[in-house]
N, C-alpha and C positions, 0 to 999 in steps of 0.2 A: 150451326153455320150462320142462320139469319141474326141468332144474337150476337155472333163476332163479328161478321160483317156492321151492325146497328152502334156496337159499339167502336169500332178501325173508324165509322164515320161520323161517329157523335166525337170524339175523341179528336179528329181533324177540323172539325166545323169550330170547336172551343178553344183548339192550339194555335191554330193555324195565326190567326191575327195576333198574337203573343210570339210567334215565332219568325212573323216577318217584321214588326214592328220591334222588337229588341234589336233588331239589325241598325248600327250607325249608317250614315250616310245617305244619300237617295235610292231609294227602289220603285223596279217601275214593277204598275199593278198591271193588271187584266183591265182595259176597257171593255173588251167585247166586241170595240171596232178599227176599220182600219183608216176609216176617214180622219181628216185635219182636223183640231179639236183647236178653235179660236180661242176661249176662255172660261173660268171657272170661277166658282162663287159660293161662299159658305155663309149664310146667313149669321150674323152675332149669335141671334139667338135660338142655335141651333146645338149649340152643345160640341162645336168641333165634329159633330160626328154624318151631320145631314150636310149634301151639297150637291150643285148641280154645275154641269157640264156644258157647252156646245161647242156645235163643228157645222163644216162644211157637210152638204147633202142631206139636209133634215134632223141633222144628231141632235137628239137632246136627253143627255145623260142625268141619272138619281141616285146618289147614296144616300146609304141609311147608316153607315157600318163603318166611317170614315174610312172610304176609301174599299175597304176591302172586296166587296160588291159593288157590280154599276148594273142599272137597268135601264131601260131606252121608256122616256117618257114625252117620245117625240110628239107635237102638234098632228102629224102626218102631212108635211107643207114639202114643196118642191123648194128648199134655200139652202143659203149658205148661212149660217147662223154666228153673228160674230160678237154679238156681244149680251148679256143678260145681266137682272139686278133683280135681286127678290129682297123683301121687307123682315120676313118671316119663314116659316116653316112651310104654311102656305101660297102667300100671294107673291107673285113676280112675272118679267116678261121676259121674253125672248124676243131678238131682233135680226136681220137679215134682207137679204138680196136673192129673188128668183125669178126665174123666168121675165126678168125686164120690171120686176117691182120691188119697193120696197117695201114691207112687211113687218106688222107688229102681233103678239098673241100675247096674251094674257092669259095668266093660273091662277087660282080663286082655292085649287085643292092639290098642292102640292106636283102639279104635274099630270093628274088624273085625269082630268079634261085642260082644253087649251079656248079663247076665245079670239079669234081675227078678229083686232080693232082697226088696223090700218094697211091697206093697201091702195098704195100710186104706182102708177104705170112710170118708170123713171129706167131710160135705157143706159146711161153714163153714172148713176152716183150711185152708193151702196152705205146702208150704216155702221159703223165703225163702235160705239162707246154709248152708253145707256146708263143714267142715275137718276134713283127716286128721292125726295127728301122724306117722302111720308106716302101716305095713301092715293095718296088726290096727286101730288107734284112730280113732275117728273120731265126727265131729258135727253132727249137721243139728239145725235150729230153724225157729220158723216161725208162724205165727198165723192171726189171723180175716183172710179176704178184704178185707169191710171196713175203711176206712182206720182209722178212728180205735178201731177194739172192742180195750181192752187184754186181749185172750184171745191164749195161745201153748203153742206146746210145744217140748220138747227130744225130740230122738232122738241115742243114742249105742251104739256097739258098740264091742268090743274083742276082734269074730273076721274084721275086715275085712268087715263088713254081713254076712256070713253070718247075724245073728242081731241084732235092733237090741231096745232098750227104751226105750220112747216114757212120758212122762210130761209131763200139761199144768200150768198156771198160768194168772197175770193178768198177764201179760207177754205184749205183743207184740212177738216175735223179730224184728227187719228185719237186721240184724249180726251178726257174729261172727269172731273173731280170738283164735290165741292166741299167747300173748308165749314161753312156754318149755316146753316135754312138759309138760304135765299142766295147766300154768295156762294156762287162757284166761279170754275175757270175752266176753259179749252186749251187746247195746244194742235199744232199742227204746221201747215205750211200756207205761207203768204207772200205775194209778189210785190215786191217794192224797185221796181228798174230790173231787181236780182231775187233769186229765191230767197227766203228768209222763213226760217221756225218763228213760229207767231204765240204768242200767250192770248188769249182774251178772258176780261172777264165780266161778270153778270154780280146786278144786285137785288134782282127782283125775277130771281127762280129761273133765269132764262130768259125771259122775255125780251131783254134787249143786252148785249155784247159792247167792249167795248177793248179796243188791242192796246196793252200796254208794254210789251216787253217784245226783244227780236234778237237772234242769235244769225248773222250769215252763214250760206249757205252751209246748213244744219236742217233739221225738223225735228218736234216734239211728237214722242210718239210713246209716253208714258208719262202720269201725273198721280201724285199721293197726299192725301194731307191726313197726319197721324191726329189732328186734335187742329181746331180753328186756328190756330196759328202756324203753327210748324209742318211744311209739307216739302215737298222733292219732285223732280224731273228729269226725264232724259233729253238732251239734244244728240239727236244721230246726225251726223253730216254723210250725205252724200255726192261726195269727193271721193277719188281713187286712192289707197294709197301710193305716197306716206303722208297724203293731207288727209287721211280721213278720222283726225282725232275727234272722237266725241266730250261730251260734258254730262255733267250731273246737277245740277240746279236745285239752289234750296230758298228756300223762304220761310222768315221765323215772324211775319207779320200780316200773316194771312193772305199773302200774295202778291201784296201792294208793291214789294218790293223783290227781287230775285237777283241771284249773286252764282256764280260759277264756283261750285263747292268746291270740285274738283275737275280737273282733267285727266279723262280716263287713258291716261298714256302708255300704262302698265297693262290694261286690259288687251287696247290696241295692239301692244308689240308682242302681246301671246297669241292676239289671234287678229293680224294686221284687218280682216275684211269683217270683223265681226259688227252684226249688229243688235242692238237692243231692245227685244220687243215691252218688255215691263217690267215693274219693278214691284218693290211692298218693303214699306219697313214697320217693324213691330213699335218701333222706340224712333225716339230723333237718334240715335246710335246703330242700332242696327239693323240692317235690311240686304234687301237681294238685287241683282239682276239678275233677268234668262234673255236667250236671244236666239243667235241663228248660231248651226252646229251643235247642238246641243251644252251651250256655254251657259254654266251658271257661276255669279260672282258676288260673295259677301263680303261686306264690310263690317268689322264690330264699332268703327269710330265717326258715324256719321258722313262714309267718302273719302275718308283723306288718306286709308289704304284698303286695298280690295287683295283679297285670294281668291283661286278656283277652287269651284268644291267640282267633284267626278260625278256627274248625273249619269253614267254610263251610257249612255244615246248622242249620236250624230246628225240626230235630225233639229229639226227647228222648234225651238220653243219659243209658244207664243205668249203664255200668262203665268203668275205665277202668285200664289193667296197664301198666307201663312194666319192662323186660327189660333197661334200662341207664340209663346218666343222660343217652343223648338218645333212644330205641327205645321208642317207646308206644304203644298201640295203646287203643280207644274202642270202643265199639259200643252203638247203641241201638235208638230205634224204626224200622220200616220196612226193617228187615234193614241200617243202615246199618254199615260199619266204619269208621273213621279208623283212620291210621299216621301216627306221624311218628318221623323221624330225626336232627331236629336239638331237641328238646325242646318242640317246639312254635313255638319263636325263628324268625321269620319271616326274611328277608335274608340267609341262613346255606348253604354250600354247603360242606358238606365235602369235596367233591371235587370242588369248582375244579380240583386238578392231581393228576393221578397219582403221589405218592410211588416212586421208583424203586427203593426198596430200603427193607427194614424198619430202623427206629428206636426206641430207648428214652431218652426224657429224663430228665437227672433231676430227682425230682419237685421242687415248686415249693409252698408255702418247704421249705427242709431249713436248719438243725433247724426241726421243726413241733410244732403240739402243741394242736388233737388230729387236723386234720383237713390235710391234704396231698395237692395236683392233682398226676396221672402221665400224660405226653403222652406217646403212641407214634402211629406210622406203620405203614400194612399199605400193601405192593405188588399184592396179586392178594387175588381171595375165595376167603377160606379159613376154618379154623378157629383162633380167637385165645385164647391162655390167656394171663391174666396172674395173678400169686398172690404171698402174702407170705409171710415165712417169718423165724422169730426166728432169732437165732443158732445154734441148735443144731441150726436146718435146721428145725426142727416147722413143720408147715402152718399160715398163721395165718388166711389169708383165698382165697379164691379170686374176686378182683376182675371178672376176665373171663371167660369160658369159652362160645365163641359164635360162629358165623359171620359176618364182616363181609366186606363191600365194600370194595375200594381206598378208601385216604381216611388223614385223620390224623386220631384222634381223643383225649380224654382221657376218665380218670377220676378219681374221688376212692377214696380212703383214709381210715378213722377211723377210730384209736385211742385211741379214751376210754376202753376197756377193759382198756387192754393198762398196763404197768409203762413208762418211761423204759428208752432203752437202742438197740443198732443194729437197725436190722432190714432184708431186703432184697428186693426185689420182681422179678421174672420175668418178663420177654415168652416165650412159646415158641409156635412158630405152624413147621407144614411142615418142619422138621428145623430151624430157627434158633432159640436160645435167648440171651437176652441178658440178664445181671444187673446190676442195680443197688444200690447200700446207699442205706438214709436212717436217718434218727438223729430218733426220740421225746426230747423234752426236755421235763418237765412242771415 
């Protein structure tokens, strides 16, 4: 009896994540809680498979198993925890709002211990959005409680929180993102006579802001940039409908400049009072929103058309990370998480068959120019590196680097950046390495 039982649960521990992850579309996992979970974060270089969580009431959530386990690797702090950014596998922080303070901790060991670097006694503002550039660098922002009060501040250090320096304004922080070391950009709300979503941006890590862009009565309350140049925004308007069209915002010059990709009209009249809490796009092509209702919205063309995908949840989604161009992960109110594996693309099973042995296609167009699909196969789960490399061997890109399940899958390659000329791309997975050449033709 105790061997059949040893095996019914050895048998379920090794199926189980092959049996939910073959599944298309979104599914929602077990958190383990039932608090609001503000946002989520997977380190590059974690393999897709390690990532951490927060929420309101102290939650601070850890996989190891992407996704299919969560465990509470809370500070033990009385907050609302809304936003996080880790480096690595080990170092990162958590931020938040309690008991009338604002609140910083630091992890040094994955979540194992936690250290309080900053608490102020602050009765009206809360932190909203947290980014590192490196060890040392880093930047929280953040505002009045209140939805609409354009009041905010910045916090930045440059001894890894050891020591932060807070300064306020009339900006409400809700974003933040930066495109290259040193430049970033804000988004949020600012008062000019009338409300107004406000851009700012920084070219010395934070330390000094500067507003360059404004959308009437709207707010930014989501910011992306996929590579120093080419990033994305949301403008939510808070207008009743039928004025409550929002926008998508894109910039392909590192900021300097922003342009109304799209007007989300289509999004609107599916769900007239919808709002937008974030976004992510893998590619300058394709990416997500989630919002309120449990609304999630792809686009394959950069904005210019959106579908719903079925998250099956009607609560609030607040963040939403994708760790490959089909691996995404959601999380909102009620402790809920969403995963999916196939991009959200519902009918979709990439591991209909076992692949018997490892494969590298090549990629698809050759000559391309700028952007070219590389289809490979994996036999067993393991660890998958795929990377690009000029001719003279230099690293150009490291495309994959991550635990995956049997299955065949693909990704993209873009070279907008790069010169015309050969270049060659790498599977290396468990001792087998297989090269390929493709040819940039601009």
């Amino acid at each position: 009896m105790k061997k059949e039982l040893f095996l019914t649960s050895f048998l379920f521990v090794i199926l189980f994540p092959l049996f939910v992850f073959s599944q298309s579309g979104w599914i929602q996992l077990n958190s383990g809680v039932s608090k609001n979970l503000n946002s989520v974060f997977f380190p590059p270089s974690a393999a897709g498979s390690f990532g951490f969580a927060v929420g309101d009431s102290g939650v601070v959530l850890k996989t190891t198993t992407g996704g299919v386990n969560w465990i509470s690797v809370s500070p033990n702090a009385v907050a609302d925890f809304k936003a996080l950014f880790f480096l690595d596998l080990s170092t990162g922080w958590v931020t938040g709002w309690g008991n009338n303070y604002v609140l910083v901790y630091k992890t040094t060991n994955s979540g194992a211990n936690w250290t309080r670097q900053y608490n102020e006694y602050d009765i009206l503002n809360a932190p909203t959005c947290c980014s590192f550039i490196n060890a040392n660098t880093g930047y929280i922002g953040g505002g009045r409680k209140t939805a609409l009060v354009p009041q905010g501040f910045d916090m930045s250090t440059i001894n890894g929180g050891v020591n932060w320096t807070k300064s306020s304004h009339y900006e409400k922080v809700l974003c933040c993102a930066f495109a290259s070391p040193g430049n970033g950009w804000r988004g949020g709300i600012f008062q000019i006579g009338y409300l107004s979503a406000a851009l700012s941006y920084t070219e010395n890590y934070g330390a000094n802001w500067n507003q360059t862009y404004f959308v009437d009565s709207t707010y930014f309350f989501g910011i992306q940039f996929i590579d120093s140049l080419n990033g994305f925004c949301i403008a939510n308007s808070f207008m009743t409908p039928p004025y409550n069209f929002n926008y998508l915002l894109e910039t392909t010059s590192g900021g300097y400049s922003w342009g109304k990709k799209s007007e989300l009209k289509v999004l609107n009249k599916l769900t007239p009072s919808n709002f937008f809490f974030s976004l992510y796009f893998v590619t300058a092509q394709k990416g997500w929103l989630c919002g309120t209702n449990g609304n999630i919205y792809f686009t394959p063309d950069g904005g210019n058309s959106w579908s719903t995908q079925n998250s099956h949840v009607t609560t609030d989604l607040k963040a939403i990370k994708f760790t490959d161009a089909y691996t995404g992960y959601c999380v909102g109110s009620g402790g809920v998480i969403l995963k999916t594996v196939t991009g959200g693309i519902t009918n979709v099973n990439i591991q209909s068959e076992i692949p018997k042995k490892y494969f590298l296609s090549q990629n698809i167009p050759n000559p391309f120019n700028p952007v070219t699909i590389i289809k490979y196969s994996v036999p067993k789960n393991t660890l998958v590196t795929i990377q690009v490399f000029d001719i003279l061997g230099r690293l150009i890109s490291t495309l994959i680097n991550k635990v995956q399940l049997p299955g065949d899958y693909e990704t993209t390659f873009n070279g907008s950046g790069l010169n015309s000329g050969i270049y060659f791309y790498r599977l290396q997975s468990s001792g087998y390495i297989e090269t390929r050449k493709m040819l940039l033709l601009k």
